[in-house]
N, CA and C of each residue as an Amber inpcrd file, in Angstrom:
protein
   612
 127.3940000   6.2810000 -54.7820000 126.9440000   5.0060000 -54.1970000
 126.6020000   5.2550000 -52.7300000 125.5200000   5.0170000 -52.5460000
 125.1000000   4.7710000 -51.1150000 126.0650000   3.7610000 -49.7590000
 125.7150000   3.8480000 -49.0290000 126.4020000   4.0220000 -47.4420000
 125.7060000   2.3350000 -47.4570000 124.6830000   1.8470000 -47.8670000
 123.9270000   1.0660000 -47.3590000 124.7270000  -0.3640000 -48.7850000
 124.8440000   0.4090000 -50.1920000 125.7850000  -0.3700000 -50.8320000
 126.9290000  -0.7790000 -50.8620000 128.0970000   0.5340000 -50.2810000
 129.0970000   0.2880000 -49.9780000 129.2480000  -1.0120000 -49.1300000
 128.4730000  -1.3490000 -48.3270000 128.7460000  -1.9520000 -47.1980000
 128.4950000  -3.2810000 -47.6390000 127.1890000  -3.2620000 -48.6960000
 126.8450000  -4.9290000 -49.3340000 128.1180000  -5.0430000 -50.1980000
 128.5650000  -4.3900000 -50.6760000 129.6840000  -4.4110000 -51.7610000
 131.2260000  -5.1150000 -51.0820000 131.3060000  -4.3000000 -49.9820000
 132.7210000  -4.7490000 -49.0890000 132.0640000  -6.4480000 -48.6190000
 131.1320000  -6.7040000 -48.2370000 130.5000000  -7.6810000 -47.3720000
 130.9010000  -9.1860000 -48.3070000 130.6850000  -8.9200000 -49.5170000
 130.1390000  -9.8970000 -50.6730000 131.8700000  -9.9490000 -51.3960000
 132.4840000  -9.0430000 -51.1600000 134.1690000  -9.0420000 -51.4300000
 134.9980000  -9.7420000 -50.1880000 134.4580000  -9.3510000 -49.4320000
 134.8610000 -10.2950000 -48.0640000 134.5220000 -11.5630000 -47.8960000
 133.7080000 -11.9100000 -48.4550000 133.3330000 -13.2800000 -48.6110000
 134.0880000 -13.8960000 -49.3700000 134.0320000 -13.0500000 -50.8220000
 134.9580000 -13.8270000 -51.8620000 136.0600000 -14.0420000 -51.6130000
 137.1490000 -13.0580000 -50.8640000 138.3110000 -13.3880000 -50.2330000
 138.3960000 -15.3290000 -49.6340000 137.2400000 -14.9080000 -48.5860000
 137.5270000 -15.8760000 -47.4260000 137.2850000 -17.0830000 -48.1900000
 136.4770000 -17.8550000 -49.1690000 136.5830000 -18.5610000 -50.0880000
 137.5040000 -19.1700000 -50.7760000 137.7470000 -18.2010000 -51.1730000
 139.2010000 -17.9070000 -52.3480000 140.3970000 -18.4750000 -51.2430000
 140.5690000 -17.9360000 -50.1040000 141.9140000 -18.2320000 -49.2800000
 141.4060000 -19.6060000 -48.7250000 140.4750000 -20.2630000 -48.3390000
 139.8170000 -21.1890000 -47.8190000 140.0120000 -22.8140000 -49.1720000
 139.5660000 -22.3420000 -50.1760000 140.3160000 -22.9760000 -51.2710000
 141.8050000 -22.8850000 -51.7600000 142.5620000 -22.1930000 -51.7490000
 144.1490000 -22.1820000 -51.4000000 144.6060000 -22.7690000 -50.4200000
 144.4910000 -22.7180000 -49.1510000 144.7140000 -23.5990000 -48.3970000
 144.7890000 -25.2290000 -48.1760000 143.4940000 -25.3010000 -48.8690000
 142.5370000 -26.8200000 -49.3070000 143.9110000 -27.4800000 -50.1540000
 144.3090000 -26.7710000 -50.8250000 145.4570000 -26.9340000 -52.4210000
 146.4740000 -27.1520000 -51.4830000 146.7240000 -26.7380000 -50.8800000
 148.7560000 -26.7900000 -50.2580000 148.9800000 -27.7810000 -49.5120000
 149.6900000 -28.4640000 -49.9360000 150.4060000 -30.1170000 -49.4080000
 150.4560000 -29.9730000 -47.7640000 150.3870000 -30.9710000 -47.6230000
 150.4240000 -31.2200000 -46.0510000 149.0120000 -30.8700000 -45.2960000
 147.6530000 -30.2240000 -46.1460000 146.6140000 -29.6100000 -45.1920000
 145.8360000 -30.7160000 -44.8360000 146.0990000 -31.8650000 -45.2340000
 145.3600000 -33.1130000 -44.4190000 145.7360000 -32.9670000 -42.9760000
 147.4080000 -33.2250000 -42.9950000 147.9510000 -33.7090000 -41.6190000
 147.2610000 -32.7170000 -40.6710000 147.2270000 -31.2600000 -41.6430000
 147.4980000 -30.2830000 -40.5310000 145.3120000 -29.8510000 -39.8990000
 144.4080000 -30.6360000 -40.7460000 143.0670000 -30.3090000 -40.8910000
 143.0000000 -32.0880000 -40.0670000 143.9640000 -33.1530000 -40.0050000
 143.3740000 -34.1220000 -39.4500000 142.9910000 -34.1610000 -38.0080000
 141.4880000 -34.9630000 -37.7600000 140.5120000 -34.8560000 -36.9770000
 141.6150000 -34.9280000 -35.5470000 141.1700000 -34.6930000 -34.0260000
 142.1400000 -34.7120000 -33.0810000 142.0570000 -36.2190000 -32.5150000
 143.3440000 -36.8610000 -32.5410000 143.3820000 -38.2160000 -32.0980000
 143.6620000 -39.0600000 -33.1870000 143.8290000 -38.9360000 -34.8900000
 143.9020000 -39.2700000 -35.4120000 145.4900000 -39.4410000 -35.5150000
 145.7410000 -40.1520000 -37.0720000 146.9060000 -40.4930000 -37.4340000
 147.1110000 -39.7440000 -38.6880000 147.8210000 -38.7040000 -39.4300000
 147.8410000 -38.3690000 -40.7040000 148.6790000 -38.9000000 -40.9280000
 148.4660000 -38.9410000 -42.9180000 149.5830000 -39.9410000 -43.5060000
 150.9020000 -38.8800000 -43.6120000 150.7990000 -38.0540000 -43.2400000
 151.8170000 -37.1210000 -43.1120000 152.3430000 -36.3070000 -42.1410000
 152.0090000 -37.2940000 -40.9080000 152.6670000 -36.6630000 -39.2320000
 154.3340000 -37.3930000 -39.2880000 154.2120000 -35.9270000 -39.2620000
 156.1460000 -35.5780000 -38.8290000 156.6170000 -37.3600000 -37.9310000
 157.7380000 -37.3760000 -38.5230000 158.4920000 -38.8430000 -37.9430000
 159.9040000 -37.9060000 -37.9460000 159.9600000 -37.9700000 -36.4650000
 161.6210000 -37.0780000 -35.7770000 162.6280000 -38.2130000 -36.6040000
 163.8520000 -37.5490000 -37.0110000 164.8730000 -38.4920000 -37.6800000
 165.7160000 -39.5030000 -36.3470000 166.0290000 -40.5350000 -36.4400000
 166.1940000 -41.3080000 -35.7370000 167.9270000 -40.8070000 -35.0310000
 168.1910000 -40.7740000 -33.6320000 169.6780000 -40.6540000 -33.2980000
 170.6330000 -41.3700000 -33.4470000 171.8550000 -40.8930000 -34.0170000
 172.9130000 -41.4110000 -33.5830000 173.3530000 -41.5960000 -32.8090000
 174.1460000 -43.0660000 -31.7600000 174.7340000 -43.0650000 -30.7370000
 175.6140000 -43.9530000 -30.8860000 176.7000000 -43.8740000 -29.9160000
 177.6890000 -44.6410000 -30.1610000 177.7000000 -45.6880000 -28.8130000
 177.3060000 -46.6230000 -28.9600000 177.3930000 -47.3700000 -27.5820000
 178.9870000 -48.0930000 -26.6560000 178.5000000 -47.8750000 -25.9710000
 180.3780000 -48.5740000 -25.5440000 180.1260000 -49.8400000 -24.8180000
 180.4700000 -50.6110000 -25.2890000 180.9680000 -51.9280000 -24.3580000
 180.0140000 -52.1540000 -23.3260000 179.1300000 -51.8650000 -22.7320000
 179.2240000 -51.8300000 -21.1410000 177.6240000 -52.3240000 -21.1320000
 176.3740000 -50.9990000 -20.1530000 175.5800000 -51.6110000 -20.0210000
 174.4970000 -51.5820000 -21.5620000 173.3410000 -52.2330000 -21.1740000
 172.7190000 -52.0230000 -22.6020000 171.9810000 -51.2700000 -22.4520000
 171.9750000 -50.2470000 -23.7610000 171.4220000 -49.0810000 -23.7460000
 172.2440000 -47.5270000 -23.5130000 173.4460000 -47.6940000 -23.1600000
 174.0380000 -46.8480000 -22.7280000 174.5790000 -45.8220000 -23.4470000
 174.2350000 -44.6650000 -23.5770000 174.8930000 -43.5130000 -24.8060000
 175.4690000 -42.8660000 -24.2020000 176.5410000 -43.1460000 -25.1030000
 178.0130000 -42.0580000 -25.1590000 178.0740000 -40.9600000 -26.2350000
 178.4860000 -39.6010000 -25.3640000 178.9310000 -38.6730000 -26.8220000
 180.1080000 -39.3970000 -27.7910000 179.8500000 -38.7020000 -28.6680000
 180.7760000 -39.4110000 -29.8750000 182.3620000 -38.7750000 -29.9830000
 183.3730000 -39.5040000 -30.1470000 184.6610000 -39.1220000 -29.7890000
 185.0560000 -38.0420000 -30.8650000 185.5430000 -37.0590000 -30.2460000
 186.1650000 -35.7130000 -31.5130000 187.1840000 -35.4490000 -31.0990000
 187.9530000 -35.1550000 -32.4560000 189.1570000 -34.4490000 -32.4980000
 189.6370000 -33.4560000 -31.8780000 190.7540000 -33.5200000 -30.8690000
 191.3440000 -32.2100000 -30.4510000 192.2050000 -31.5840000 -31.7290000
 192.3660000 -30.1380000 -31.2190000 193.0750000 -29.3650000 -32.5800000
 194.0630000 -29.5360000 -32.1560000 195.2710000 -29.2300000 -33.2680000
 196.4300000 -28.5990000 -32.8600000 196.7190000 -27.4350000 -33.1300000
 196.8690000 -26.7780000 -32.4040000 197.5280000 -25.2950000 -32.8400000
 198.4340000 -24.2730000 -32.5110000 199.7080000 -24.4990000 -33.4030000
 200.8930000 -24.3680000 -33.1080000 201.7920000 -24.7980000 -31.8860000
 201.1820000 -26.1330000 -31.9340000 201.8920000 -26.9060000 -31.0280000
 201.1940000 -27.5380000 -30.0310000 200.0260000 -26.8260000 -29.2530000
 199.3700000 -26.7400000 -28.4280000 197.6690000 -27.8550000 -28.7330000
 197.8310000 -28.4870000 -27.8110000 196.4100000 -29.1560000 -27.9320000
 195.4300000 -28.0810000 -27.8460000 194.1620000 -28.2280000 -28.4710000
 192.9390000 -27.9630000 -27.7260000 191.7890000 -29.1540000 -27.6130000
 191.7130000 -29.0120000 -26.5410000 190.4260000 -30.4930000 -26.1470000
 189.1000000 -29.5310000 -26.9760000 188.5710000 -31.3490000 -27.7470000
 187.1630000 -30.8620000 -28.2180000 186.4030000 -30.0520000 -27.1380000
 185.2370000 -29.4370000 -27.0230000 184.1920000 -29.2820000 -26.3960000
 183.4530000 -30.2730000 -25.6330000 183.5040000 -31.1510000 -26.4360000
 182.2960000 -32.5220000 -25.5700000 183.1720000 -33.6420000 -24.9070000
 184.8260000 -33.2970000 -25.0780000 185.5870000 -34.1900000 -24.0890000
 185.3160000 -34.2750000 -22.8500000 185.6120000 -35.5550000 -22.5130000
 184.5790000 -35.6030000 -20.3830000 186.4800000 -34.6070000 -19.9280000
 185.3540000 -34.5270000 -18.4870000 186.7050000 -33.4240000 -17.8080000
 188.1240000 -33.8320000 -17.5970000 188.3650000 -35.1030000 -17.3300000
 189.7590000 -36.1860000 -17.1940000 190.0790000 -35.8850000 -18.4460000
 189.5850000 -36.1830000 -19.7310000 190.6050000 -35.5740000 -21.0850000
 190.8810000 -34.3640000 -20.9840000 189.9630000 -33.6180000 -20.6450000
 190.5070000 -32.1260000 -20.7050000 191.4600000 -31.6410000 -19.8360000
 191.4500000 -32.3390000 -18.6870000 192.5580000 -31.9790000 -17.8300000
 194.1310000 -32.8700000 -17.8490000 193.9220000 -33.8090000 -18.9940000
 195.2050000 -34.3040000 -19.4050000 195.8910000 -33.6440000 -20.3680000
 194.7670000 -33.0560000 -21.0230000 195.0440000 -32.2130000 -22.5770000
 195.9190000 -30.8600000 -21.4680000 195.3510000 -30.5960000 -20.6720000
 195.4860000 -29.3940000 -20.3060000 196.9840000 -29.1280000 -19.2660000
 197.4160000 -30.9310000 -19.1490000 198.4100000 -31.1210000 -18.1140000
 199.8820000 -31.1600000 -19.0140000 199.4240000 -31.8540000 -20.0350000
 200.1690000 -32.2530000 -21.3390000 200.9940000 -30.7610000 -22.1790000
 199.8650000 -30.0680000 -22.2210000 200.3170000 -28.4810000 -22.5400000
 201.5500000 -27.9680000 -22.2010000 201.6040000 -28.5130000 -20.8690000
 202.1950000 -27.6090000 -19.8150000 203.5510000 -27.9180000 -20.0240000
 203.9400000 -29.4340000 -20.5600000 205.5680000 -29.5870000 -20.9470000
 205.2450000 -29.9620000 -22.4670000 204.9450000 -28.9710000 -22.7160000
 205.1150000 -29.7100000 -24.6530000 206.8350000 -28.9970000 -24.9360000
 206.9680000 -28.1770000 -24.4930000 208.4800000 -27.5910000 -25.3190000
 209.5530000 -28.0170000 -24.3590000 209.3880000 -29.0590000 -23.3710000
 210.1280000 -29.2140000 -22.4190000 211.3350000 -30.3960000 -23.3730000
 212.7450000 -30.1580000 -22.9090000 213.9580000 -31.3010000 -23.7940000
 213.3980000 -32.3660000 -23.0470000 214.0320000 -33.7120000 -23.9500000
 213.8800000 -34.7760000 -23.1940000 215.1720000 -35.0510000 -22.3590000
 214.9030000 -35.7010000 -21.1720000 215.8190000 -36.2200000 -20.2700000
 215.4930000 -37.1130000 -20.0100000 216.2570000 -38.6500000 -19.9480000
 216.3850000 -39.3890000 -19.5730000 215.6970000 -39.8900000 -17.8000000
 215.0460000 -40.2560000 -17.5540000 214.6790000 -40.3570000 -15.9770000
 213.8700000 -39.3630000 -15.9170000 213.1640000 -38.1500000 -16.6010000
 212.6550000 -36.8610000 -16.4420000 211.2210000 -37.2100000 -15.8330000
 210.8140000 -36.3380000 -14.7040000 209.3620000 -36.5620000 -14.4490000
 209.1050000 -37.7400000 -13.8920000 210.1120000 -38.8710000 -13.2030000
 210.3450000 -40.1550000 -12.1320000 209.8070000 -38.7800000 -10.8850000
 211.6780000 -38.5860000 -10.1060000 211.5640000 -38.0070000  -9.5470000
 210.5050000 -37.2720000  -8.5500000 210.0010000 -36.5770000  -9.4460000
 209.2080000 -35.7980000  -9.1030000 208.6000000 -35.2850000 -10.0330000
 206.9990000 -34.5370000 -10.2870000 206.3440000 -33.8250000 -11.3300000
 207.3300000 -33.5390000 -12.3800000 207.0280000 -32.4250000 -11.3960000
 207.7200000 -31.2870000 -12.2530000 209.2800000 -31.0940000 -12.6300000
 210.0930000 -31.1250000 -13.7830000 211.2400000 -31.3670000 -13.6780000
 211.5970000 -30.7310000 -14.9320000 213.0220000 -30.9700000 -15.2780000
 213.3750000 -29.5930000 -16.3470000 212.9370000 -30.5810000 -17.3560000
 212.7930000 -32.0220000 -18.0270000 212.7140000 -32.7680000 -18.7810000
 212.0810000 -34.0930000 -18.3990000 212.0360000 -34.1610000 -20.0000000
 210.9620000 -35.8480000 -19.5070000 211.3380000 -36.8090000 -20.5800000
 211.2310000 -38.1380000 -19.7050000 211.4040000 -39.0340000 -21.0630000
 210.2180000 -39.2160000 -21.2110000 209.9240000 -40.6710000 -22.2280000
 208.4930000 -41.0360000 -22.6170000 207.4010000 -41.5040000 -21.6060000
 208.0810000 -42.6240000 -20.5350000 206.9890000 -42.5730000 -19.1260000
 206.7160000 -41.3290000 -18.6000000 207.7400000 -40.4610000 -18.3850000
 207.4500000 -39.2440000 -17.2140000 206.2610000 -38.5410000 -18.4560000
 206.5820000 -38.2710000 -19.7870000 205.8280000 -37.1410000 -20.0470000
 204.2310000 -37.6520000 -20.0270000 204.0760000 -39.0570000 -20.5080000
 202.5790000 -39.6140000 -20.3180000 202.0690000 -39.6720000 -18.9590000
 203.3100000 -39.9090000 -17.8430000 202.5940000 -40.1230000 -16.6200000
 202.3430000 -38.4670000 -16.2090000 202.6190000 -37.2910000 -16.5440000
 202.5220000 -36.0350000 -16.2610000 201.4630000 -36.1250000 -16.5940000
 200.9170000 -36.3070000 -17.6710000 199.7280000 -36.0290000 -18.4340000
 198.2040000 -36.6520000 -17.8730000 198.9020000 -37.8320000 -18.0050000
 197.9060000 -38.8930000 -16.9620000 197.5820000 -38.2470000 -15.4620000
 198.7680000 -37.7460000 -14.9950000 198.4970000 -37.2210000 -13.5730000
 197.9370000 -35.9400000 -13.2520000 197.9400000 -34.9740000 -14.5490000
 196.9590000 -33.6980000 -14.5860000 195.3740000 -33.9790000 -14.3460000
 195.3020000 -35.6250000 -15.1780000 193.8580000 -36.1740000 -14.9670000
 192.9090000 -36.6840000 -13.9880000 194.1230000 -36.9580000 -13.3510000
 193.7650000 -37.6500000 -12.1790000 193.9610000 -38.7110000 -11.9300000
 194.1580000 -39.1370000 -13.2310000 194.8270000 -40.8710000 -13.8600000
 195.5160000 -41.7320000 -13.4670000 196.4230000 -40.7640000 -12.6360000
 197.4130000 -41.4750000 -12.4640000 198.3790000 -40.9720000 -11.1840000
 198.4160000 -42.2330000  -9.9680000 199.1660000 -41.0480000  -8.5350000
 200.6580000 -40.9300000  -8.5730000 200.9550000 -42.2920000  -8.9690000
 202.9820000 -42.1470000  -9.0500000 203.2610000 -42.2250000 -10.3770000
 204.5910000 -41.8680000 -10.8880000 204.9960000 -42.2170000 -11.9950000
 205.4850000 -43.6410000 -12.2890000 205.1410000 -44.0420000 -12.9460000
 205.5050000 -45.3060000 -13.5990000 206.5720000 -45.4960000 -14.8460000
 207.2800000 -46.4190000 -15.2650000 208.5180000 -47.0450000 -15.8560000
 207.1200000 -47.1970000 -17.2570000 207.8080000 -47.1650000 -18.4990000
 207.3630000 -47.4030000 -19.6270000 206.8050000 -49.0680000 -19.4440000
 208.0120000 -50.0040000 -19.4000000 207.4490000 -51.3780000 -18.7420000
 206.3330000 -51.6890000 -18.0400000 206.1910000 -50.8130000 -16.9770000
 205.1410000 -50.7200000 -15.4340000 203.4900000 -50.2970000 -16.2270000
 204.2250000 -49.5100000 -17.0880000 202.8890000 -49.1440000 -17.8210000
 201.8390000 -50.2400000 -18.9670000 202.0660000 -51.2680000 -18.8870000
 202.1450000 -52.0240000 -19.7850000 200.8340000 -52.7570000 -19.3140000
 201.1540000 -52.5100000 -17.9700000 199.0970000 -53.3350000 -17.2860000
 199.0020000 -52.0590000 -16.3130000 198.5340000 -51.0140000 -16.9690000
 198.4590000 -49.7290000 -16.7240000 196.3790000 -49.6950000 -17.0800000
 195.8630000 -49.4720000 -16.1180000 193.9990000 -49.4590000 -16.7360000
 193.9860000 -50.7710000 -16.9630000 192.9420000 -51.1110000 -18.2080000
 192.3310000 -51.9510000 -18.7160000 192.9230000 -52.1840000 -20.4850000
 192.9090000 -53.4590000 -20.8710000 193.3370000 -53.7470000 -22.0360000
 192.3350000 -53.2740000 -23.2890000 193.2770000 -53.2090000 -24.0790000
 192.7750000 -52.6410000 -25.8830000 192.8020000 -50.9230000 -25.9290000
 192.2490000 -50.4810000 -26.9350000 191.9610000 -49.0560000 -27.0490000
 190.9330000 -48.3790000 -26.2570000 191.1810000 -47.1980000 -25.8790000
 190.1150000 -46.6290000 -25.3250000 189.3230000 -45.6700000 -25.8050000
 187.9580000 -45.1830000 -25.8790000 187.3320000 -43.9680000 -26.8530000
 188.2840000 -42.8440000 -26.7890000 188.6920000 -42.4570000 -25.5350000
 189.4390000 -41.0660000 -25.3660000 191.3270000 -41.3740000 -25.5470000
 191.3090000 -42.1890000 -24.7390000 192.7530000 -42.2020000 -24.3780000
 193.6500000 -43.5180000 -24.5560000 194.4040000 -44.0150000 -25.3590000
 195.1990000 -45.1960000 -25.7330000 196.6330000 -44.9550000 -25.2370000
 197.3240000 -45.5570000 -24.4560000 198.5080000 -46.0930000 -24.1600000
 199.2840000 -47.1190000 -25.3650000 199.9920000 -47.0690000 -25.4370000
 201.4420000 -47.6920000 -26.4500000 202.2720000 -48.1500000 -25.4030000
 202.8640000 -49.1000000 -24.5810000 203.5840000 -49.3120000 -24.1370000
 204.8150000 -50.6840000 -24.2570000 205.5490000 -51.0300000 -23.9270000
 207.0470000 -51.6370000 -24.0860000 207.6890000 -51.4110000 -23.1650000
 208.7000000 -52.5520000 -22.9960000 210.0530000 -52.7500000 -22.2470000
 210.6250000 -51.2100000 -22.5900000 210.4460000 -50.3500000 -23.6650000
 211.9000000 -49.2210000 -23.8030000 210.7500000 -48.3250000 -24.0480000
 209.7250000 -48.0180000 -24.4070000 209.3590000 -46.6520000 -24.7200000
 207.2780000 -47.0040000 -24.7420000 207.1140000 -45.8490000 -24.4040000
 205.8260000 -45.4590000 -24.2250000 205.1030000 -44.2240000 -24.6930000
 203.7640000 -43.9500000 -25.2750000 203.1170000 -43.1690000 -25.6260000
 202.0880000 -43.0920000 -25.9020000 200.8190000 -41.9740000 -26.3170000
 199.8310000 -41.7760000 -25.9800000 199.0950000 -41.3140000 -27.0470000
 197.3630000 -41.6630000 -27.6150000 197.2990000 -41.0210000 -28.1250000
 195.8820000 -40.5700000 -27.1290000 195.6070000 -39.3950000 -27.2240000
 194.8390000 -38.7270000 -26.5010000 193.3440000 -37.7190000 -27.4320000
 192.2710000 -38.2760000 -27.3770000 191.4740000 -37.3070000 -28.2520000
 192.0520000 -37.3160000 -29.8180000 192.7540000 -38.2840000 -30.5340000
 192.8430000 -38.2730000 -31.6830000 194.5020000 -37.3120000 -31.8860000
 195.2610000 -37.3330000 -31.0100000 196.5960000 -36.6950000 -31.7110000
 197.1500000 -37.8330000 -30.4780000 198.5180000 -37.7270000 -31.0390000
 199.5400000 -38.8140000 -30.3820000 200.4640000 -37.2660000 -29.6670000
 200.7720000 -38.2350000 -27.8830000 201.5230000 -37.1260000 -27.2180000
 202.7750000 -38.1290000 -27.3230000 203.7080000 -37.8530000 -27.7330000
 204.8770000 -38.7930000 -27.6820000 206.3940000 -37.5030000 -27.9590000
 207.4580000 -38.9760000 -27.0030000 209.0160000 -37.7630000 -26.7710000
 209.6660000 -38.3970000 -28.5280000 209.0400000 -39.2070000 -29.3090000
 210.0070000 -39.5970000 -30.1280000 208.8160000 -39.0180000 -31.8130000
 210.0210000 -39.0350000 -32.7210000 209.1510000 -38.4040000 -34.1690000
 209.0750000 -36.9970000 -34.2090000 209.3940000 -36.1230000 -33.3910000
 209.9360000 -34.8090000 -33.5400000 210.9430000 -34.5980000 -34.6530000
 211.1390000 -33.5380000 -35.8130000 211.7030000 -33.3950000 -36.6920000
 213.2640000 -32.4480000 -35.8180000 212.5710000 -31.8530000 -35.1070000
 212.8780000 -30.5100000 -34.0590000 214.1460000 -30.8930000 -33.0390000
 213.8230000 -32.4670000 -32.7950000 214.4990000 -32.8430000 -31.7660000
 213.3160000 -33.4710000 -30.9950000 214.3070000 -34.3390000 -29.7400000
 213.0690000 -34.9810000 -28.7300000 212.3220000 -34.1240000 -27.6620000
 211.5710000 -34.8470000 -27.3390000 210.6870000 -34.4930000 -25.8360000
 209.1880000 -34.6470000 -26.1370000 208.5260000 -34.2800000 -24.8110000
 207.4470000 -34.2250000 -24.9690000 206.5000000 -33.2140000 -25.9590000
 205.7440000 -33.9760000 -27.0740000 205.3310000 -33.3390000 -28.1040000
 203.6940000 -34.1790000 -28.6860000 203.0570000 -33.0040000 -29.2390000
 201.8090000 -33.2560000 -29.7210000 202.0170000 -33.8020000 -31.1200000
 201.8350000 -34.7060000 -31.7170000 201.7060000 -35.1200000 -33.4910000
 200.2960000 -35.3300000 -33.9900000 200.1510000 -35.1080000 -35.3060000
 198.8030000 -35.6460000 -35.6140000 199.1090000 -36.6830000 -36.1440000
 200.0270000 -37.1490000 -36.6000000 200.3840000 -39.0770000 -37.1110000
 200.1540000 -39.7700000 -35.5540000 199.3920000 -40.6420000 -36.0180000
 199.1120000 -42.1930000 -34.9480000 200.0650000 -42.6430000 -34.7920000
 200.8820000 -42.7790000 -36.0080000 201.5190000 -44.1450000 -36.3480000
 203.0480000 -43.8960000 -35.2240000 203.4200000 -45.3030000 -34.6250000
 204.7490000 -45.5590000 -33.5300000 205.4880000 -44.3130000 -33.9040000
 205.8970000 -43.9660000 -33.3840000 207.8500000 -43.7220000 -34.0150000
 208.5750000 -43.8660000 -33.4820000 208.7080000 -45.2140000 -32.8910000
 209.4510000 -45.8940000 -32.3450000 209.4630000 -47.4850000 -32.3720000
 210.2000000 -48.0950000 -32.4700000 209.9140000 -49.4660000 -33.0950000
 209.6350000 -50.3080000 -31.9910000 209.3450000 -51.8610000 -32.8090000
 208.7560000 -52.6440000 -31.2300000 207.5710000 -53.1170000 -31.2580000
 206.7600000 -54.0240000 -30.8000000 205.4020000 -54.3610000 -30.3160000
 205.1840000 -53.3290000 -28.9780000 203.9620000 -52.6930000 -29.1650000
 202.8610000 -52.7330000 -28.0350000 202.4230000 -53.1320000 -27.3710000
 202.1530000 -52.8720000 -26.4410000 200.6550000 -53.9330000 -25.5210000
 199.9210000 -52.0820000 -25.7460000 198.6070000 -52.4130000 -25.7430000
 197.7610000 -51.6000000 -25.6870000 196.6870000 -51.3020000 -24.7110000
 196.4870000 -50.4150000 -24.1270000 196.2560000 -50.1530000 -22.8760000
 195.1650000 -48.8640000 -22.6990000 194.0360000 -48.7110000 -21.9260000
 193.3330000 -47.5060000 -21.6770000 192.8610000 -47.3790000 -20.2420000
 193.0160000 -45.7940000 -19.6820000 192.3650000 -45.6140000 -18.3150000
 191.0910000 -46.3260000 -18.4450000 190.3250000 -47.1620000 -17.3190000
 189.3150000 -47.0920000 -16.8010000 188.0120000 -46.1310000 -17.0610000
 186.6560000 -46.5760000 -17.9800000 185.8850000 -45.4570000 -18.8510000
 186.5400000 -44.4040000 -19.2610000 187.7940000 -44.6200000 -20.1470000
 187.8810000 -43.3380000 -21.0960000 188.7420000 -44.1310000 -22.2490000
């Protein structure tokens, strides 16, 4: 075969290709949207899936990340990832006396102390956050922030005992199997009897 056929031969196969793929294309779903004229509308332009947000109380329009679970592990909180920095630094204050006994008056005084009752260990915790400048009486705590639950952080308080739940685990000195003090649970529920008033820091 000649030099001059070869070449009509490849030419006329090259064509048929480009045809052939030109009609395949034509066939495969979506080649309107993707062949529609510029400025147009196809009946098949992408629609982004709509967001989730969780709004809070406040102004309109306002998005909040959505509240997640801290872990527990082996005793020890870990703050979600997307907790604002005041949880994380309560989570992180809270840590610091989880194996501490309870004492009666513990953490009034002063911070730091060999033990805590139920005000001292929430007001420790609170005060890693920033939450909070003196320690306060379980009572005192009772118009402590702003009323009801809060996304991050809920207060339990009473005339005799107080506690916290923080990021979805309860920090409380009572419901230990172990014995008392300051301790992480994943049960919500009191363990301690009594009405509440219910209570949360200021945006959290």
């Amino acid at each position: 075969m000649s030099i001059a056929r070869r070449a009509a031969a490849y030419a006329a196969l090259s064509a048929a290709l480009a045809i052939f793929t030109i009609a395949l294309i034509a066939a495969l779903p979506g080649v309107r949207a993707w062949a529609a004229p510029q400025g147009g509308i196809s009946p098949r332009e992408y629609e982004p899936e709509a967001e989730t947000t969780v709004e809070a109380g406040g102004e309109e329009g306002t998005e909040e990340t959505a509240v997640r679970q801290a872990m527990l592990v082996r005793g020890r909180a870990v703050a979600p990832l997307n907790a604002p920095l005041a949880v994380r630094k309560v989570i992180a204050s809270a840590n610091k006396i989880r194996t501490r006994p309870y004492v009666w008056g513990g953490g009034h005084g002063r911070w730091w102390d060999r033990g805590y009752d139920c005000s001292g260990s929430v007001g420790f915790a609170l005060h890693g956050g920033g939450l909070l400048e003196t320690p306060m009486t379980s009572g005192s705590m009772e118009t402590l922030g702003k009323p009801g639950p809060g996304r991050w952080i809920t207060i339990y308080a009473n005339a005799s005992h107080v506690y916290a739940v923080i990021a979805g685990l309860r920090w409380d000195t009572a419901g230990d199997v172990r014995g008392t003090g300051p301790r992480w649970h994943k049960s919500l529920a009191a363990a301690a009897g009594g009405r509440f008033i219910v209570r949360h820091p200021e945006g959290l």
